[in-house]
C-alpha positions in Angstrom: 0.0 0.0 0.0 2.7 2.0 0.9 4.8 1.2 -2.6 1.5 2.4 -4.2 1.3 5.8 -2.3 4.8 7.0 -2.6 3.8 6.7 -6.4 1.7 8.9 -5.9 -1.9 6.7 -5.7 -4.6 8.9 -4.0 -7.2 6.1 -4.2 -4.6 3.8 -2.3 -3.5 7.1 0.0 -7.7 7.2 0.6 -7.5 3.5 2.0 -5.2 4.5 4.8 -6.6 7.9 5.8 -10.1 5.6 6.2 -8.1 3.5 8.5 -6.9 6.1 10.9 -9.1 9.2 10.5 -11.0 8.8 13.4 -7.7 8.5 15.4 -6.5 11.5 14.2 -9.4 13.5 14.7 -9.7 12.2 18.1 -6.1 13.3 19.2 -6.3 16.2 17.6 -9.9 16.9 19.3 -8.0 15.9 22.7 -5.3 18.5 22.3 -7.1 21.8 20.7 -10.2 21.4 22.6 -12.6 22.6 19.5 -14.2 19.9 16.7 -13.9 22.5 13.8 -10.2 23.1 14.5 -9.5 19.3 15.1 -10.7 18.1 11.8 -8.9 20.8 10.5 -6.4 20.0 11.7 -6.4 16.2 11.0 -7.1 17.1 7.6 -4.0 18.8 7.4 -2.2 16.2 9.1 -3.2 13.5 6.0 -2.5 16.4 3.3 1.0 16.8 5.0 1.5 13.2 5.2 0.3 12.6 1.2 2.9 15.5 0.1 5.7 14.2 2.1 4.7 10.5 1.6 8.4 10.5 0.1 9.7 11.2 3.3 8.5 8.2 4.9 11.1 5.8 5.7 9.9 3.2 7.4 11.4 2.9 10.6 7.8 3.3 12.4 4.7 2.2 11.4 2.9 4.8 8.8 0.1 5.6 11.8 2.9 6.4 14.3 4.2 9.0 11.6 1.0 10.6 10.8 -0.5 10.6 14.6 3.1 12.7 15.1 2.3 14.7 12.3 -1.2 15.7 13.4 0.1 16.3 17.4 2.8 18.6 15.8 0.2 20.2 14.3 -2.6 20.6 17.4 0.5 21.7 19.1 1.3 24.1 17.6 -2.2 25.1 17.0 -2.6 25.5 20.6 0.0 28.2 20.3 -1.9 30.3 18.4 -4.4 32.9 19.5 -6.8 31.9 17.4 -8.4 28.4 18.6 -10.8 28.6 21.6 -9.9 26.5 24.1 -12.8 24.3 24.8 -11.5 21.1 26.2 -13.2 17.8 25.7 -12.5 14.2 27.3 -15.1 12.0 25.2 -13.2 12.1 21.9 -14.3 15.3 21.5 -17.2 16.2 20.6 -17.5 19.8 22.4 -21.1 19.6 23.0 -22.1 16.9 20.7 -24.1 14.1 21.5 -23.3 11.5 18.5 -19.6 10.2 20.5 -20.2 11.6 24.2 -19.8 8.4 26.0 -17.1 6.9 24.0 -13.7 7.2 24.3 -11.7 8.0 21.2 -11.1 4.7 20.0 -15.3 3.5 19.8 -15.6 2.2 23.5 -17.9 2.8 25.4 -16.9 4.7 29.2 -20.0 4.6 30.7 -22.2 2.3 31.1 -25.6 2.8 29.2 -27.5 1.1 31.9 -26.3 3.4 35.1 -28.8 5.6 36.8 -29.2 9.2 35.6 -27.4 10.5 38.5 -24.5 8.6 37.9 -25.0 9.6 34.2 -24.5 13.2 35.3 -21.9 13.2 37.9 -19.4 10.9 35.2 -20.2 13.6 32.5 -19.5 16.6 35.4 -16.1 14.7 36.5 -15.3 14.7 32.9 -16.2 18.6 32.3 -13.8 19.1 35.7 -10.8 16.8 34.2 -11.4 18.6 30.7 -11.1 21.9 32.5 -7.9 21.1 34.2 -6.1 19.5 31.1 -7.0 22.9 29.6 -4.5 24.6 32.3 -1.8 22.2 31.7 1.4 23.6 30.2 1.3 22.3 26.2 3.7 19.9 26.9 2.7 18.2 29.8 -1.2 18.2 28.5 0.2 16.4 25.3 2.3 13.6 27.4 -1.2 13.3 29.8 -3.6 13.2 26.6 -1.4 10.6 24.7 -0.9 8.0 27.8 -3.7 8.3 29.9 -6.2 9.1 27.5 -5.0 7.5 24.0 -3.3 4.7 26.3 -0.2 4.8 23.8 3.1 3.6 25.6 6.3 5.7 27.0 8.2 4.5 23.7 5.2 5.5 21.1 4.9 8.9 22.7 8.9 9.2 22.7 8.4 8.4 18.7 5.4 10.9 18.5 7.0 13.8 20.1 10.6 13.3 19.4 11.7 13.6 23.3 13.3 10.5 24.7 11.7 8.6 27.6 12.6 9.6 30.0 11.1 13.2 29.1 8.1 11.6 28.6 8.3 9.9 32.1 9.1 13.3 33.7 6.4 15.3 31.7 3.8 12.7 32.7 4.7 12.7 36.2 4.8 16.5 36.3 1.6 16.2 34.4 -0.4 14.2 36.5 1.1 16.0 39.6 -0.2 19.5 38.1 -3.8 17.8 37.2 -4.3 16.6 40.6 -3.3 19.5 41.8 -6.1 21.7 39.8 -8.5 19.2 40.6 -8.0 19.7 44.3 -8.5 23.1 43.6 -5.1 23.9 45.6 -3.6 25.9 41.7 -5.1 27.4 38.5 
Protein backbone atom coordinates (compact mmCIF):
# COMPACT_ATOMS: atom_id res chain seq x y z
CA UNK A 1 0.00 0.00 0.00
CA UNK A 2 2.72 1.98 0.87
CA UNK A 3 4.79 1.16 -2.59
CA UNK A 4 1.49 2.42 -4.24
CA UNK A 5 1.32 5.83 -2.25
CA UNK A 6 4.80 7.00 -2.63
CA UNK A 7 3.76 6.68 -6.37
CA UNK A 8 1.69 8.86 -5.86
CA UNK A 9 -1.91 6.73 -5.70
CA UNK A 10 -4.56 8.90 -3.95
CA UNK A 11 -7.19 6.13 -4.20
CA UNK A 12 -4.59 3.81 -2.35
CA UNK A 13 -3.54 7.14 0.03
CA UNK A 14 -7.70 7.19 0.60
CA UNK A 15 -7.54 3.47 1.96
CA UNK A 16 -5.18 4.51 4.77
CA UNK A 17 -6.60 7.86 5.84
CA UNK A 18 -10.09 5.60 6.20
CA UNK A 19 -8.11 3.52 8.45
CA UNK A 20 -6.92 6.12 10.88
CA UNK A 21 -9.12 9.21 10.50
CA UNK A 22 -11.00 8.82 13.36
CA UNK A 23 -7.67 8.50 15.35
CA UNK A 24 -6.52 11.52 14.15
CA UNK A 25 -9.41 13.50 14.65
CA UNK A 26 -9.69 12.17 18.11
CA UNK A 27 -6.14 13.27 19.21
CA UNK A 28 -6.33 16.23 17.60
CA UNK A 29 -9.95 16.91 19.29
CA UNK A 30 -8.01 15.89 22.75
CA UNK A 31 -5.34 18.54 22.33
CA UNK A 32 -7.07 21.84 20.68
CA UNK A 33 -10.21 21.38 22.59
CA UNK A 34 -12.58 22.62 19.51
CA UNK A 35 -14.23 19.94 16.68
CA UNK A 36 -13.89 22.48 13.83
CA UNK A 37 -10.22 23.07 14.53
CA UNK A 38 -9.53 19.27 15.06
CA UNK A 39 -10.69 18.15 11.75
CA UNK A 40 -8.95 20.85 10.50
CA UNK A 41 -6.35 19.97 11.68
CA UNK A 42 -6.36 16.21 11.02
CA UNK A 43 -7.13 17.11 7.60
CA UNK A 44 -4.03 18.84 7.44
CA UNK A 45 -2.25 16.21 9.05
CA UNK A 46 -3.22 13.48 5.98
CA UNK A 47 -2.50 16.38 3.30
CA UNK A 48 1.03 16.77 4.95
CA UNK A 49 1.54 13.19 5.19
CA UNK A 50 0.31 12.61 1.22
CA UNK A 51 2.94 15.53 0.05
CA UNK A 52 5.71 14.17 2.10
CA UNK A 53 4.75 10.51 1.61
CA UNK A 54 8.39 10.45 0.13
CA UNK A 55 9.75 11.22 3.29
CA UNK A 56 8.54 8.18 4.88
CA UNK A 57 11.11 5.79 5.66
CA UNK A 58 9.87 3.20 7.44
CA UNK A 59 11.44 2.87 10.62
CA UNK A 60 7.75 3.34 12.42
CA UNK A 61 4.68 2.19 11.38
CA UNK A 62 2.86 4.82 8.82
CA UNK A 63 0.11 5.56 11.76
CA UNK A 64 2.86 6.36 14.31
CA UNK A 65 4.20 8.97 11.64
CA UNK A 66 0.97 10.59 10.78
CA UNK A 67 -0.49 10.60 14.58
CA UNK A 68 3.13 12.68 15.06
CA UNK A 69 2.26 14.70 12.32
CA UNK A 70 -1.23 15.73 13.43
CA UNK A 71 0.12 16.35 17.39
CA UNK A 72 2.79 18.59 15.81
CA UNK A 73 0.18 20.16 14.34
CA UNK A 74 -2.63 20.64 17.38
CA UNK A 75 0.49 21.69 19.10
CA UNK A 76 1.33 24.08 17.56
CA UNK A 77 -2.16 25.05 17.01
CA UNK A 78 -2.62 25.48 20.60
CA UNK A 79 -0.02 28.16 20.27
CA UNK A 80 -1.87 30.27 18.42
CA UNK A 81 -4.42 32.92 19.47
CA UNK A 82 -6.80 31.86 17.39
CA UNK A 83 -8.42 28.44 18.57
CA UNK A 84 -10.77 28.62 21.61
CA UNK A 85 -9.93 26.46 24.14
CA UNK A 86 -12.79 24.33 24.83
CA UNK A 87 -11.53 21.11 26.22
CA UNK A 88 -13.19 17.82 25.74
CA UNK A 89 -12.51 14.17 27.28
CA UNK A 90 -15.14 12.03 25.19
CA UNK A 91 -13.24 12.06 21.93
CA UNK A 92 -14.35 15.35 21.53
CA UNK A 93 -17.19 16.19 20.62
CA UNK A 94 -17.46 19.77 22.43
CA UNK A 95 -21.14 19.60 22.95
CA UNK A 96 -22.10 16.93 20.67
CA UNK A 97 -24.10 14.09 21.53
CA UNK A 98 -23.25 11.46 18.51
CA UNK A 99 -19.60 10.21 20.47
CA UNK A 100 -20.23 11.61 24.23
CA UNK A 101 -19.81 8.38 25.99
CA UNK A 102 -17.11 6.91 24.04
CA UNK A 103 -13.66 7.19 24.28
CA UNK A 104 -11.66 7.99 21.23
CA UNK A 105 -11.11 4.65 19.96
CA UNK A 106 -15.25 3.55 19.80
CA UNK A 107 -15.56 2.20 23.55
CA UNK A 108 -17.93 2.83 25.42
CA UNK A 109 -16.93 4.70 29.16
CA UNK A 110 -20.02 4.56 30.72
CA UNK A 111 -22.23 2.28 31.08
CA UNK A 112 -25.65 2.81 29.17
CA UNK A 113 -27.45 1.07 31.89
CA UNK A 114 -26.33 3.39 35.12
CA UNK A 115 -28.84 5.63 36.83
CA UNK A 116 -29.16 9.22 35.59
CA UNK A 117 -27.39 10.52 38.54
CA UNK A 118 -24.45 8.56 37.92
CA UNK A 119 -24.96 9.58 34.21
CA UNK A 120 -24.51 13.20 35.29
CA UNK A 121 -21.93 13.15 37.93
CA UNK A 122 -19.45 10.92 35.21
CA UNK A 123 -20.18 13.56 32.54
CA UNK A 124 -19.50 16.59 35.36
CA UNK A 125 -16.08 14.67 36.48
CA UNK A 126 -15.29 14.70 32.90
CA UNK A 127 -16.15 18.61 32.32
CA UNK A 128 -13.79 19.06 35.67
CA UNK A 129 -10.83 16.80 34.21
CA UNK A 130 -11.40 18.64 30.68
CA UNK A 131 -11.06 21.94 32.46
CA UNK A 132 -7.92 21.10 34.17
CA UNK A 133 -6.11 19.53 31.07
CA UNK A 134 -7.01 22.89 29.59
CA UNK A 135 -4.52 24.58 32.25
CA UNK A 136 -1.83 22.20 31.74
CA UNK A 137 1.45 23.56 30.19
CA UNK A 138 1.33 22.29 26.18
CA UNK A 139 3.69 19.92 26.87
CA UNK A 140 2.67 18.19 29.83
CA UNK A 141 -1.21 18.22 28.45
CA UNK A 142 0.21 16.39 25.29
CA UNK A 143 2.27 13.58 27.40
CA UNK A 144 -1.20 13.28 29.82
CA UNK A 145 -3.58 13.24 26.56
CA UNK A 146 -1.40 10.64 24.72
CA UNK A 147 -0.95 8.02 27.76
CA UNK A 148 -3.74 8.33 29.85
CA UNK A 149 -6.15 9.10 27.48
CA UNK A 150 -4.95 7.48 24.01
CA UNK A 151 -3.28 4.73 26.28
CA UNK A 152 -0.20 4.78 23.76
CA UNK A 153 3.08 3.56 25.59
CA UNK A 154 6.28 5.74 26.95
CA UNK A 155 8.23 4.54 23.66
CA UNK A 156 5.24 5.51 21.10
CA UNK A 157 4.89 8.86 22.74
CA UNK A 158 8.94 9.23 22.71
CA UNK A 159 8.39 8.39 18.72
CA UNK A 160 5.45 10.92 18.54
CA UNK A 161 6.96 13.85 20.08
CA UNK A 162 10.57 13.28 19.38
CA UNK A 163 11.69 13.57 23.26
CA UNK A 164 13.31 10.54 24.74
CA UNK A 165 11.74 8.63 27.58
CA UNK A 166 12.64 9.56 30.03
CA UNK A 167 11.07 13.25 29.07
CA UNK A 168 8.06 11.63 28.64
CA UNK A 169 8.33 9.89 32.10
CA UNK A 170 9.08 13.26 33.70
CA UNK A 171 6.44 15.26 31.68
CA UNK A 172 3.81 12.73 32.67
CA UNK A 173 4.67 12.74 36.20
CA UNK A 174 4.84 16.48 36.32
CA UNK A 175 1.56 16.23 34.40
CA UNK A 176 -0.41 14.20 36.45
CA UNK A 177 1.07 15.99 39.65
CA UNK A 178 -0.19 19.46 38.12
CA UNK A 179 -3.79 17.80 37.17
CA UNK A 180 -4.31 16.58 40.57
CA UNK A 181 -3.33 19.47 41.81
CA UNK A 182 -6.08 21.66 39.85
CA UNK A 183 -8.51 19.22 40.59
CA UNK A 184 -7.98 19.69 44.30
CA UNK A 185 -8.53 23.08 43.63
CA UNK A 186 -5.06 23.90 45.58
CA UNK A 187 -3.63 25.87 41.68
CA UNK A 188 -5.06 27.41 38.49
Amino acid sequence: MLVRCRSGDATAFGVLVRAYQDRILNVCWRLCGRREDAEDLAQEAFVRAFQQIHRFEGKSQFYTWVYRIAVNLALTARRRPTIARTASLDGGRDGHRENRDRDGRGRSIASTDRAPIDAAAANESQELIAAALEKLEADHRAVVVLRDLDGLDYDEIAEILDIPRGTVKSRLHRGRAALRDLLAGRSG
